[in-house]
C-alpha positions in Angstrom: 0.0 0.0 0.0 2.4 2.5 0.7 4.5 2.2 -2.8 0.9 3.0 -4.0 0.2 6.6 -1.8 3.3 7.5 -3.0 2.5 7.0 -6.5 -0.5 9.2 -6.2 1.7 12.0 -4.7 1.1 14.7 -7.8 -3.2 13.7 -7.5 -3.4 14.5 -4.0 -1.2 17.7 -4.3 -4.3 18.5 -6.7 -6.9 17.3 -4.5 -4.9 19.0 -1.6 -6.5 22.7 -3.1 -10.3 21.3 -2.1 -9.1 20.5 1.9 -7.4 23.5 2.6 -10.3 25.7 5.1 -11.4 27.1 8.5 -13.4 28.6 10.9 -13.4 30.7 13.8 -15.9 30.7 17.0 -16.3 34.3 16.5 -17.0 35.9 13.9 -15.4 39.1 13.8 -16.3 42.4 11.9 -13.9 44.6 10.6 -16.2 47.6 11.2 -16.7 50.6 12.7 -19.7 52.4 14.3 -20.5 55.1 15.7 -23.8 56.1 17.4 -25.3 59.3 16.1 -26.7 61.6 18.6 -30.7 63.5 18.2 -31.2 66.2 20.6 -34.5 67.3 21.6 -35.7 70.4 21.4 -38.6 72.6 23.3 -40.6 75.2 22.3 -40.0 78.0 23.6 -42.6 81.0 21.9 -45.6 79.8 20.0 -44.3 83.2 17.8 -41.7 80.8 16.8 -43.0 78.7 13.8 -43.1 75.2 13.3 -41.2 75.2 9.9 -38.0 76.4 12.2 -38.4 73.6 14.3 -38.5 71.1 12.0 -35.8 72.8 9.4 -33.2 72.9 12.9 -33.7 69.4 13.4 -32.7 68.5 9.9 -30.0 70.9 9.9 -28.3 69.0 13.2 -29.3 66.2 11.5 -27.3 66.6 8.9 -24.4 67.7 10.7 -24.5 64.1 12.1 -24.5 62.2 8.5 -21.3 60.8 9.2 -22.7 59.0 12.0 -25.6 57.8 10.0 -23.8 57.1 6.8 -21.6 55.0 8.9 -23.9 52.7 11.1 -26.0 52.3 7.8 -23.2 49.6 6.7 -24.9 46.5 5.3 -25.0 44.1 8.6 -22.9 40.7 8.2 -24.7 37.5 9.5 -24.2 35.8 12.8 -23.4 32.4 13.4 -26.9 30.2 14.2 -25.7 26.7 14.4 -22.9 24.4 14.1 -22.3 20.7 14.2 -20.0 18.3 14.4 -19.7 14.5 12.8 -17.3 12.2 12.8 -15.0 9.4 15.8 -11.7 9.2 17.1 -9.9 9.3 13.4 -9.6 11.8 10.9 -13.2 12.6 9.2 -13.6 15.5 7.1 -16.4 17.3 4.9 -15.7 18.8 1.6 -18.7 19.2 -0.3 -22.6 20.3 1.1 -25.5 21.3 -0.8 -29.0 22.2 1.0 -31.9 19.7 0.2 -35.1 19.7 -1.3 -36.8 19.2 2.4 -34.6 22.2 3.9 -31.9 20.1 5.1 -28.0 19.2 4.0 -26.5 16.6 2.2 -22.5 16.6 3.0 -19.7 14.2 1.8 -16.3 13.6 2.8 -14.3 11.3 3.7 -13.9 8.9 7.2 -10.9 7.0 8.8 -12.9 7.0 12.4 -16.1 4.6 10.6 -15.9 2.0 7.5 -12.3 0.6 6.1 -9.6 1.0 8.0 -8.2 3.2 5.2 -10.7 5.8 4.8 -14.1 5.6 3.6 -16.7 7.6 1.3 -18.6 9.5 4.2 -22.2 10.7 3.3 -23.9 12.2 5.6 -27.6 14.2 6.0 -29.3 16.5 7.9 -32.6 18.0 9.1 -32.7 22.2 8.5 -31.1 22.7 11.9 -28.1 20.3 10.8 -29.6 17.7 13.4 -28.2 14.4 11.2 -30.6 12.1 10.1 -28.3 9.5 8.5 -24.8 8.6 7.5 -23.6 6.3 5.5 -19.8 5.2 4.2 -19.1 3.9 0.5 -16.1 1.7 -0.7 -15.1 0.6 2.6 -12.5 -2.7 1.6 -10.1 0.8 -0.1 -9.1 3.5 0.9 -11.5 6.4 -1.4 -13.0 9.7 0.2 -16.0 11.7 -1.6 -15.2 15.0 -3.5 -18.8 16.5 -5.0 -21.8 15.7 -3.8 -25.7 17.0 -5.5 -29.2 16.0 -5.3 -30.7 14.6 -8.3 -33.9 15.2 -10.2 -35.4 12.2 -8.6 -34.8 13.6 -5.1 -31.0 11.0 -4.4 -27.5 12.1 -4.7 -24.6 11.7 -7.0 -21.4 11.7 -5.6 -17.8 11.8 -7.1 -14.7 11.2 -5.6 -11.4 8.8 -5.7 -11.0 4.9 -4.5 -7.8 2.9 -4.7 -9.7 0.1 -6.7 -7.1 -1.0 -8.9 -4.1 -2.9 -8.4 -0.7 -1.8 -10.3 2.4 -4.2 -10.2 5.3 -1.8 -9.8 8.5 -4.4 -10.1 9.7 -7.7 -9.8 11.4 -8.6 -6.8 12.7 -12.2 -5.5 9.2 -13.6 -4.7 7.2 -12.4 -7.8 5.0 -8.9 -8.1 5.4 -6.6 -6.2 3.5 -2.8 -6.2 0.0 -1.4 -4.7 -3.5 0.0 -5.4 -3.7 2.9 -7.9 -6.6 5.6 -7.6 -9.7 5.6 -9.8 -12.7 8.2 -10.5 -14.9 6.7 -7.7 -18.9 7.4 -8.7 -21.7 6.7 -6.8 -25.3 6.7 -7.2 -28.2 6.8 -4.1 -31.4 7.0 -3.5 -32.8 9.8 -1.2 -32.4 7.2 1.8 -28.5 7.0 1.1 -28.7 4.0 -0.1 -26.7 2.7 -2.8 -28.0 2.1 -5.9 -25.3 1.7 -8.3 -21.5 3.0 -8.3 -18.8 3.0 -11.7 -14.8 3.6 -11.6 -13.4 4.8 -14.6 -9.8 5.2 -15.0 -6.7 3.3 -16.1 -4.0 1.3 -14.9 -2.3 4.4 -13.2 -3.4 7.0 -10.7 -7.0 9.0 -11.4 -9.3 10.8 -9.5 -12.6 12.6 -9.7 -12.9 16.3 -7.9 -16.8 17.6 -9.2 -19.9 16.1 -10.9 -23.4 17.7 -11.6 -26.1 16.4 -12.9 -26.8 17.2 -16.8 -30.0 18.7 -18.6 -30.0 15.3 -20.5 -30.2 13.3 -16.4 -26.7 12.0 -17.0 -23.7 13.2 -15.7 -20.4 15.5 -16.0 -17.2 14.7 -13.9 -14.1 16.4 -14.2 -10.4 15.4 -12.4 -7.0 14.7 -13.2 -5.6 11.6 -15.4 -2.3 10.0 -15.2 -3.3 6.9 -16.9 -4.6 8.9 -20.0 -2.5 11.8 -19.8 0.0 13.3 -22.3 2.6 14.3 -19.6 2.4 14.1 -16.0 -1.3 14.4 -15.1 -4.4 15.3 -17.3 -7.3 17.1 -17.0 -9.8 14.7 -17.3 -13.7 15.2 -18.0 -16.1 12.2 -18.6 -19.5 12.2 -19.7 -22.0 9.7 -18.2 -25.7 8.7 -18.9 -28.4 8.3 -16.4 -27.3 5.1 -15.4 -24.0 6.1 -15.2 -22.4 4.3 -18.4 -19.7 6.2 -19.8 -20.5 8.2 -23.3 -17.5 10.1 -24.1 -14.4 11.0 -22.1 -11.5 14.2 -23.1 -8.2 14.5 -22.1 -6.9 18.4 -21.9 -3.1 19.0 -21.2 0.4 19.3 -22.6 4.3 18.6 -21.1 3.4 19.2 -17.4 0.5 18.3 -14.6 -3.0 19.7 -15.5 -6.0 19.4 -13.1 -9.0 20.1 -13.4 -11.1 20.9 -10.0 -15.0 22.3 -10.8 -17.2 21.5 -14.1 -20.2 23.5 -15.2 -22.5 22.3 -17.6 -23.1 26.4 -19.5 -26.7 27.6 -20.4 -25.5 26.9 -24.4 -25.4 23.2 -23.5 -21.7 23.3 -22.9 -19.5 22.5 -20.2 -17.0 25.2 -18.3 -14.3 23.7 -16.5 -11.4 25.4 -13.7 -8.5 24.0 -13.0 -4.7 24.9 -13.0 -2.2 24.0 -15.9 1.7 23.5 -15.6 2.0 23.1 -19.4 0.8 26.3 -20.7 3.1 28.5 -18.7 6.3 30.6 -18.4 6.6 30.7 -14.9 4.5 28.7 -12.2 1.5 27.2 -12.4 -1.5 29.6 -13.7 -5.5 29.0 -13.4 -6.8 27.3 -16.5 -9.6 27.9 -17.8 -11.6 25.6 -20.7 -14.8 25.8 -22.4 -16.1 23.0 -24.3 -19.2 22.1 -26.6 -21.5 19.6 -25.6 -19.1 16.8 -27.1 -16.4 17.6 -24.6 -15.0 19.8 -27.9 -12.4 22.5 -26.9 -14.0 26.0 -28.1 -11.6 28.1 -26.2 -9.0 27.7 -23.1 -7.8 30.7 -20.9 -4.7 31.1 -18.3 -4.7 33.5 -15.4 -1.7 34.4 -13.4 1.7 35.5 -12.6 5.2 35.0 -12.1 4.5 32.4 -9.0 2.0 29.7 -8.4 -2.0 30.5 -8.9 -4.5 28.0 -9.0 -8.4 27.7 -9.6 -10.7 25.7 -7.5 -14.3 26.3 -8.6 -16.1 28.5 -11.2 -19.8 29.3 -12.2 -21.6 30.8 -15.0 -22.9 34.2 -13.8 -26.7 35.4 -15.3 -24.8 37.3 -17.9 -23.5 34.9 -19.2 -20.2 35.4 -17.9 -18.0 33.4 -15.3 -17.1 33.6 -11.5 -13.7 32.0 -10.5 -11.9 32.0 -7.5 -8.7 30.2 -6.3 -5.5 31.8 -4.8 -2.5 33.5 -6.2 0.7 33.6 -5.0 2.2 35.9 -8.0 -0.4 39.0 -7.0 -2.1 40.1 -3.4 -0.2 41.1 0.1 0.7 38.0 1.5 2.6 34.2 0.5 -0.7 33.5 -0.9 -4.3 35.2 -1.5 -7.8 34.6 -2.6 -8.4 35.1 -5.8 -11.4 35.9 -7.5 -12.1 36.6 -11.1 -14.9 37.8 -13.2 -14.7 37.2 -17.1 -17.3 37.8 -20.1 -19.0 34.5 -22.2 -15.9 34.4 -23.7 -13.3 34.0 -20.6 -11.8 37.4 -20.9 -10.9 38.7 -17.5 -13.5 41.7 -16.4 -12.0 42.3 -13.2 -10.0 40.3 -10.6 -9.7 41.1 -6.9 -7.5 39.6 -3.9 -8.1 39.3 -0.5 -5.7 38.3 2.2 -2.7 39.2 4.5 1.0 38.2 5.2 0.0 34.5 5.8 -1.6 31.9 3.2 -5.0 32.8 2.5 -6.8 30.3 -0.4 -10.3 30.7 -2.2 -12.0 27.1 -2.7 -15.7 28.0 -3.4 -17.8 30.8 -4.7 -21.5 31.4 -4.8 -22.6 34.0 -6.7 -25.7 35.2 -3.8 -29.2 36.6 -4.4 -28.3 40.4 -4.5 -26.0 39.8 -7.4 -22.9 39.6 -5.3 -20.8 36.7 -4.4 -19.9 34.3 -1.3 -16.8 33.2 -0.6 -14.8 30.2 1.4 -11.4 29.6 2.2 -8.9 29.4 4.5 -6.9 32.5 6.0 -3.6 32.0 8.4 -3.6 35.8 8.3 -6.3 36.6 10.2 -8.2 34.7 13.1 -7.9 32.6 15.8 -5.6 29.6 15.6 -3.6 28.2 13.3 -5.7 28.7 10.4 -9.5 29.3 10.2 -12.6 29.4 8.1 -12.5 32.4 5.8 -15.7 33.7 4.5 -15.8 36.4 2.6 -19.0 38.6 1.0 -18.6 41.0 -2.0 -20.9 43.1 -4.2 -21.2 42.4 -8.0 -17.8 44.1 -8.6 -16.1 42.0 -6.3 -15.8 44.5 -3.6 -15.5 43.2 0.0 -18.3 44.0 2.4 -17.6 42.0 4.6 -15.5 38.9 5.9 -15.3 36.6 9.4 -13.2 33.8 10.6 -14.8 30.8 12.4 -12.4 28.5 14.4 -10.9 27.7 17.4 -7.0 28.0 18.7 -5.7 24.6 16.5 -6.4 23.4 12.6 -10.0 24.1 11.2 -10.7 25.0 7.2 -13.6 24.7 5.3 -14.3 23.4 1.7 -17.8 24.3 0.2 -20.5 27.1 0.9 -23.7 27.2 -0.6 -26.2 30.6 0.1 -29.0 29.1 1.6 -33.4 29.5 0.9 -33.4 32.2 3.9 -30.3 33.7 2.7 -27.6 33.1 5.4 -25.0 30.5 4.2 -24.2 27.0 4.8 -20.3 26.0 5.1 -18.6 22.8 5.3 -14.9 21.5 6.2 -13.5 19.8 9.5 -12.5 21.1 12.4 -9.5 20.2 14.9 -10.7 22.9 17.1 -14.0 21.2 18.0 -15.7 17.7 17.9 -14.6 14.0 19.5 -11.5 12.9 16.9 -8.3 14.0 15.3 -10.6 15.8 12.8 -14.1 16.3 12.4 -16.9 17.4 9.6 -17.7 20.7 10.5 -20.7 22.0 9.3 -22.1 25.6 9.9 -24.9 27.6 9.6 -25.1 31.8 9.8 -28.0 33.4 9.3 -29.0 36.2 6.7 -27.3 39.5 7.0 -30.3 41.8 7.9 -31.1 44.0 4.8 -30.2 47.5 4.8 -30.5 49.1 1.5 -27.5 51.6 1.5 -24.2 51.3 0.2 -20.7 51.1 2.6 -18.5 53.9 3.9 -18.1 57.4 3.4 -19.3 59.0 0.5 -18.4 62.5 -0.3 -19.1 64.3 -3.9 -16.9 67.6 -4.2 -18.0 70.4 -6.4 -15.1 71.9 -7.7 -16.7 75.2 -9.0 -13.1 76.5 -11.1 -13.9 73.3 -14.0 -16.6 71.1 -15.6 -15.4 68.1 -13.6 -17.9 65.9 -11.0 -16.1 63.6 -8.4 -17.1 60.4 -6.6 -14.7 59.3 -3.5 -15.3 56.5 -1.4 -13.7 54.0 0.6 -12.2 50.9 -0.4 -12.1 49.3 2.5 -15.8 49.3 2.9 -16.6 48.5 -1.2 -17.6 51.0 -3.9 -20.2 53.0 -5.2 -22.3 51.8 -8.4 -21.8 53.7 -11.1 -24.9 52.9 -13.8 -23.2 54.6 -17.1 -20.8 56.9 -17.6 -22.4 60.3 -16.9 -23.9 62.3 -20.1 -27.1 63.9 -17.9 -25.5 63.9 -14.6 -27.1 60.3 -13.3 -25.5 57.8 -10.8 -26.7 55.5 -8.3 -24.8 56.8 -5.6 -24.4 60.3 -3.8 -24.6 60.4 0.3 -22.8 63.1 1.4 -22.2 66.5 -0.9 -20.0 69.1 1.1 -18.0 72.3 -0.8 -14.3 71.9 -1.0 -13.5 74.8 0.0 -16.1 74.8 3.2 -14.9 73.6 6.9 -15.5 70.1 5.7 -11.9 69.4 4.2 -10.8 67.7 6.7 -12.9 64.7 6.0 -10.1 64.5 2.5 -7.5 62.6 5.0 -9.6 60.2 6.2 -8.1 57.5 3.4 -10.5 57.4 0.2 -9.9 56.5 -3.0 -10.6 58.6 -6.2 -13.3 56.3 -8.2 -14.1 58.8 -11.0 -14.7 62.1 -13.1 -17.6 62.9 -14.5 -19.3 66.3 -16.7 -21.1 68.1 -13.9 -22.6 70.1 -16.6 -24.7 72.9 -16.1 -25.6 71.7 -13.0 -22.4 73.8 -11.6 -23.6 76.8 -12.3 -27.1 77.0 -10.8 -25.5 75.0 -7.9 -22.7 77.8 -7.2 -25.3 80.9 -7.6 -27.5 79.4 -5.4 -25.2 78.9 -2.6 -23.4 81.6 -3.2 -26.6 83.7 -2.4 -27.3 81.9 0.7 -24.1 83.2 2.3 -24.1 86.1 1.1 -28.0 86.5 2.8 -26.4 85.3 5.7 -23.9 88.1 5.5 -26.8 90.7 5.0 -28.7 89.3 7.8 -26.2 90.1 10.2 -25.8 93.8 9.4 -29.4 94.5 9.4 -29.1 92.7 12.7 -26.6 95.3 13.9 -28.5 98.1 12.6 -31.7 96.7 14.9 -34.0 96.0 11.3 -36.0 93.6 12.6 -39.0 92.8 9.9 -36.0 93.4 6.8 -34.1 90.1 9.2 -37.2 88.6 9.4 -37.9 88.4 5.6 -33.9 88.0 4.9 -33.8 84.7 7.2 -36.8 83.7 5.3 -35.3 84.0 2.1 -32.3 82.0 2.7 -34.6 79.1 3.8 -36.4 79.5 0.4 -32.6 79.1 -1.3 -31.7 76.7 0.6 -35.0 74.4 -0.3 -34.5 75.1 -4.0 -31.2 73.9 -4.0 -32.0 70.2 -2.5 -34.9 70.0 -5.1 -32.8 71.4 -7.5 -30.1 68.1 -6.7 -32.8 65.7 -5.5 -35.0 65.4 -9.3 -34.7 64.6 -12.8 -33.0 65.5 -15.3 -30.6 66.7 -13.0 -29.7 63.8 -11.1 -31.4 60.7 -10.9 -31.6 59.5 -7.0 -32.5 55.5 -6.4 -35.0 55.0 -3.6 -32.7 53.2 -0.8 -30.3 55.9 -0.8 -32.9 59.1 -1.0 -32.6 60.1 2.8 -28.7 59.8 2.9 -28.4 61.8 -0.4 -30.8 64.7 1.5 -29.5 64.6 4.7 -26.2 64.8 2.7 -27.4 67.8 1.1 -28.9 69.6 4.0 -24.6 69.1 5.5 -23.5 70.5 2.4 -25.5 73.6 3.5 -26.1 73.4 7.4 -23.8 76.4 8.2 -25.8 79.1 6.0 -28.8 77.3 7.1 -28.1 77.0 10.4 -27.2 80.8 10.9 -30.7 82.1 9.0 -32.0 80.3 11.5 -30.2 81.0 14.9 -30.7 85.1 13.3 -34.7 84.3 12.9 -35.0 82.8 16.9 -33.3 85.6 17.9 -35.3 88.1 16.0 -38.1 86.7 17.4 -37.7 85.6 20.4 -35.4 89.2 21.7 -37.4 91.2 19.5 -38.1 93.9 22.0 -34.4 94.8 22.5 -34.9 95.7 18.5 -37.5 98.5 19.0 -35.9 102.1 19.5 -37.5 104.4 22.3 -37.1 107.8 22.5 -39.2 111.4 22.8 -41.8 111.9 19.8 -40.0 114.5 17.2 -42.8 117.0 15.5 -41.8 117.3 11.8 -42.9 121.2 11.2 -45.0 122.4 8.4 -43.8 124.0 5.5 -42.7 127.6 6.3 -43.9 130.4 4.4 -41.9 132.7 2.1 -40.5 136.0 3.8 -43.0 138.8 2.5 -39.7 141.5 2.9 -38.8 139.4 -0.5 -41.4 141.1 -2.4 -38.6 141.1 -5.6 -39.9 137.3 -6.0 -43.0 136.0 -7.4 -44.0 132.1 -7.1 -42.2 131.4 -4.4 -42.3 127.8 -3.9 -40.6 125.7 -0.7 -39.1 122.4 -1.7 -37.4 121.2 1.1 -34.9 121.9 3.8 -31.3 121.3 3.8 -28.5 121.7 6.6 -29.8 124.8 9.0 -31.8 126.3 5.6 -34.9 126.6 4.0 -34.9 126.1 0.3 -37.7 127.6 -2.3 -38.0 127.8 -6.0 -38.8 131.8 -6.9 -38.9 133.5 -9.8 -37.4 136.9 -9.9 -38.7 140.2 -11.7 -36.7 139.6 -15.1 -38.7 136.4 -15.5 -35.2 133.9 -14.5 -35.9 130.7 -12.2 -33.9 130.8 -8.9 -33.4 128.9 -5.9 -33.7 131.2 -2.8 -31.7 129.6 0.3 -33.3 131.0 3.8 -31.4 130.2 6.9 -33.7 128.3 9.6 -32.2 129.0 13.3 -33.3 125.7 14.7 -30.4 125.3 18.2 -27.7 127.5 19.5 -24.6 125.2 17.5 -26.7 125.7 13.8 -27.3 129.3 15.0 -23.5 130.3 15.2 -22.7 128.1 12.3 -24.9 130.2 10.5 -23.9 133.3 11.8 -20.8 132.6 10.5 -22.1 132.1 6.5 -24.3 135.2 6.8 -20.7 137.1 7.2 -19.7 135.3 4.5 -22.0 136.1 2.2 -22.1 139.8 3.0 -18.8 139.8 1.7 -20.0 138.9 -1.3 -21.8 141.5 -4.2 -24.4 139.6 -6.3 -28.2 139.9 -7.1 -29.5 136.8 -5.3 -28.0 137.8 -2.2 -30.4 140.0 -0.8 -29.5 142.0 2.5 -32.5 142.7 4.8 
């Protein structure tokens, strides 16, 4: 037997990418929150109006959107259950799918029950992962079970690897001598677990079978790795089976070096996808490899993904577009010795986008989901983060691939994870084996969280700048907590995402250093403009009101403060509708309490100048003795040289009239009015002035 293990040594390296997972007791969030704080607020004078009650509310409000933006963070699920299986031995999951009846159907392989080598280990469960049955396969060799699904008539079909065959390695001094070699192991039950028929396919050297899924046809697709078959080290190796299980076709796909192939897809064109990794078709290490076949097993088109070190792929999945999700890990990009790795591409397998998550340790991706709100689930293993020696990664994107959130689940020793499924109430089921927890060596581990609770807003900070000097719109955000949606590039001024809208040149800098990343520029149009004027009047209102203040005009503060609300309203409708910008519904408060902050310190002053108005009003009123305004005074009748003598008005210490004199010319006549003792000497002082002076319209009584 052992001439034989070793012989498999380049399989199991392969099959080594599906058992590598973890999971921590506590799931930890890498979040911050703040708690936002309302103050309450009295009435103090029914003169006050209700409108500046309800407009200072909003406007502290708003002062407090970081808070609210913040805390609004899309909430990651807790842990409900978890369960353990297994004995005293080594027993491990690796692949679970959720049931028709609610419940879980796991396999994996046993050393603790069955052959004393290790044992096909099926086991099910009720909805609250209660188990309902085991049962072990292929228990005279040593075989553990890769894939496991539910079939159309409500069984399972399960893949995996058996040392069925015998190979004869040498001739030594007593005959034969060598060990069992690995086959594609395939089982068929009923929904009982019972066995209904199984088939090895394979040839006289190692093989082994990593994924199966049932076929539109009822047969089945299995894809693995061939040595027996293969062109130079080991093959990829995909086999098409009917109903029954009778092989129909089988492919090969490979060149010098070791090819695997990990997860198989039948495509919505009738195809088949499969993921894999590929020594052959590289310069450097090994790379992902990607292949897309017909419905004959045909080649249409192969891909590689990596870099200058080893990368790997260990499960893929057509996405609604038509597309594919991949992840794996990657040693040749990322932070750390390895990362996860996930990878959108287009129908064809060109890359879309790629994104790594990990630290300084090994971190691996082993299965993807893509989840209900278009996003994607993710499992692996992390030795960067955590609690022992490695744990449970799981790991939640949006449709771009940006994180939202992540948690470990494990304990202080060995615990990974191998399969996670979204489930019907839209938490997540996971899968692996635990050293952590449980009776053996290693246990199945299977866990259950529950669905995040839904809260329609997107991550982080959001802040939108209006640089008034240039036609340019910017969208910051932070990576750390995923990015905005953008729905087109911006020809009317639409996007799906605005929270927070503060001037660049207001108090608000500061929030610049609090580590965003530039997403963007887009036309702001003639938004701008209309924009700028309009808060450009509010301050300067604000400016206004406080002079009249200072010069006690009450009502002309009164209407002033007034006016600046009125601004201040028609710029949020002016942001908030069509054409000018097109706001989605779960983001409409946070876009207008975002606005109402771009705005809260002209707003907030109109309004602090109104209370006051009203509510110290008095102070405003001036008091004083009651002035008589005189009557007209009449025209001197010693000025009988004048006719039509007219007064129109006072100015200094005289009287002014319109006259006209006896040769018919118009003249003003200036009269000096004696009104106090200080105009008195003043105009003592002209008249000896003007009797200096020689002229007609200086008449000398």
């Amino acid at each position: 037997m052992e001439s034989g293990k070793e012989g498999t040594k380049r399989i199991s390296e392969g099959a080594e990418v599906l058992k590598k997972w973890r999971t921590d007791d506590t799931f930890h969030a890498h979040k911050r929150k703040r708690i936002s704080s309302f103050p309450e607020f009295r009435r103090r004078d029914e003169a006050i109006s209700k409108v500046f009650l309800v407009f200072l509310v909003i406007a502290i409000l708003s002062s407090s959107i970081t808070s609210i933006v913040e805390t609004a963070n899309a909430t990651e699920p807790l842990k409900e259950w978890r369960k353990t299986f297994g004995g005293k031995s080594d027993d491990k999951g690796i692949s679970v799918q959720q049931t028709s009846d609610g419940g879980y159907i796991i396999v994996g392989g046993t050393k603790s029950f069955g052959g004393r080598w290790g044992s096909v280990y099926l086991i099910k469960t009720d909805d609250k992962g209660s188990e309902e049955w085991n049962k072990t396969f292929c228990e005279g060799m040593e075989s553990y079970g890769s894939s496991v699904q539910q079939t159309s008539d409500g069984g399972y079909i399960i893949v995996g690897s058996a040392y069925t065959t015998y190979k004869a390695s040498y001739v030594g001094p007593h005959g034969l001598y060598g060990g069992y070699v690995s086959d594609v192991y395939l089982i068929k039950t009923n929904k009982n677990g019972k066995e209904e028929w199984n088939k090895t396919f394979g040839g006289g050297d190692h093989d082994g079978g990593y994924s199966v899924q049932q076929t539109s046809d009822g047969g089945y697709i299995i894809v693995g790795g061939t040595k027996s078959y293969a062109v130079g080290g080991i093959d990829v190796y995909i086999i098409k089976t009917d109903i029954n299980g009778d092989e129909e076709w089988n492919r090969t796909f490979g060149g010098s070096g070791d090819d695997l192939g990990i997860s198989v897809q039948q495509t919505s064109d009738g195809g088949y996808i499969i993921v894999g990794y590929t020594n052959s078709f590289t310069f450097f290490g090994p790379d992902i490899y990607l292949i897309k076949t017909d419905k004959n097993g045909k080649v249409e088109w192969s891909k590689t993904f990596g870099g200058k070190d080893e990368d790997g792929g260990s499960f893929i999945q057509q996405t609604p577009d038509g597309g594919y999700i991949i992840v794996g890990y990657t040693k040749s990009f990322g932070a750390g010795d390895a990362d996860v790795w996930l990878i959108k591409t287009d129908i064809n397998g060109d890359e879309e986008w790629n994104r790594t998550f990990g630290g300084s340790g090994d971190d691996l991706g082993i299965s993807v989901q893509q989840t209900s709100d278009g996003g994607y689930i993710i499992v692996g293993y992390t030795e960067s983060f955590g609690a022992g020696d490695a744990d449970v990664w799981l790991i939640k994107t949006d449709d771009e691939g940006n994180e939202e959130w992540s948690k470990t689940l494990g304990g202080k020793d060995n615990d990974r994870g191998f399969s996670v499924q979204q489930t019907s109430d839209g938490g997540y089921v996971i899968v692996g084996y635990t050293e952590s927890f449980g009776a053996g060596d290693a246990d199945v581990w299977l866990v259950k969280t529950t669905s995040p609770t839904a809260v329609n807003t997107i991550n982080g900070f959001i802040l939108v700048f209006f640089p008034f000097i240039g036609a340019t719109f910017k969208i910051i955000w932070d990576r750390r907590r995923g990015k905005p949606k953008i729905t087109k590039p911006i020809e009317n001024w639409k996007a799906n995402v605005l929270v927070i809208a503060y001037l660049i040149t207001t108090f608000w800098l500061f929030y610049l250093f609090y580590d965003f990343a530039l997403s963007e520029t887009y036309d702001w149009r003639n938004f701008r403009i209309l924009a700028f004027i309009l808060y450009v009047f509010s301050f300067l209102i604000i400016y206004i009101i406080l002079i009249f203040y200072l010069f006690k005009k009450k009502e002309i503060l009164k209407s002033l403060s007034y006016l600046s609300i009125a601004l201040f309203l028609s710029l949020i409708l002016l942001t908030s509708f069509p054409p000018y910008y097109d706001i989605i519904k779960y983001i409409y408060w946070e876009y207008i309490t975002g606005i109402l902050g771009y705005f809260s310190l002209p707003f907030v002053l109109s309004f602090v100048c109104l209370y006051v108005a009203k509510r110290y009003g008095e102070i405003l009123i001036v008091k004083g003795e009651e002035i008589k305004i005189p009557t007209a005074p009449t025209f001197p009748p010693e000025l009988e040289q004048y006719s039509d003598a007219e007064y129109i008005g006072g100015g200094g210490f005289a009287w002014v009239f319109r006259a006209t004199r006896k040769d018919g010319k118009k003249v003003a006549i200036k009269i000096p009015a004696i009104k106090d003792e200080k105009t008195g000497a003043f105009f003592l002082r002209e008249v000896a002035n003007w009797s200096a002076l020689e002229h007609e319209n200086i008449v000398k009584l």
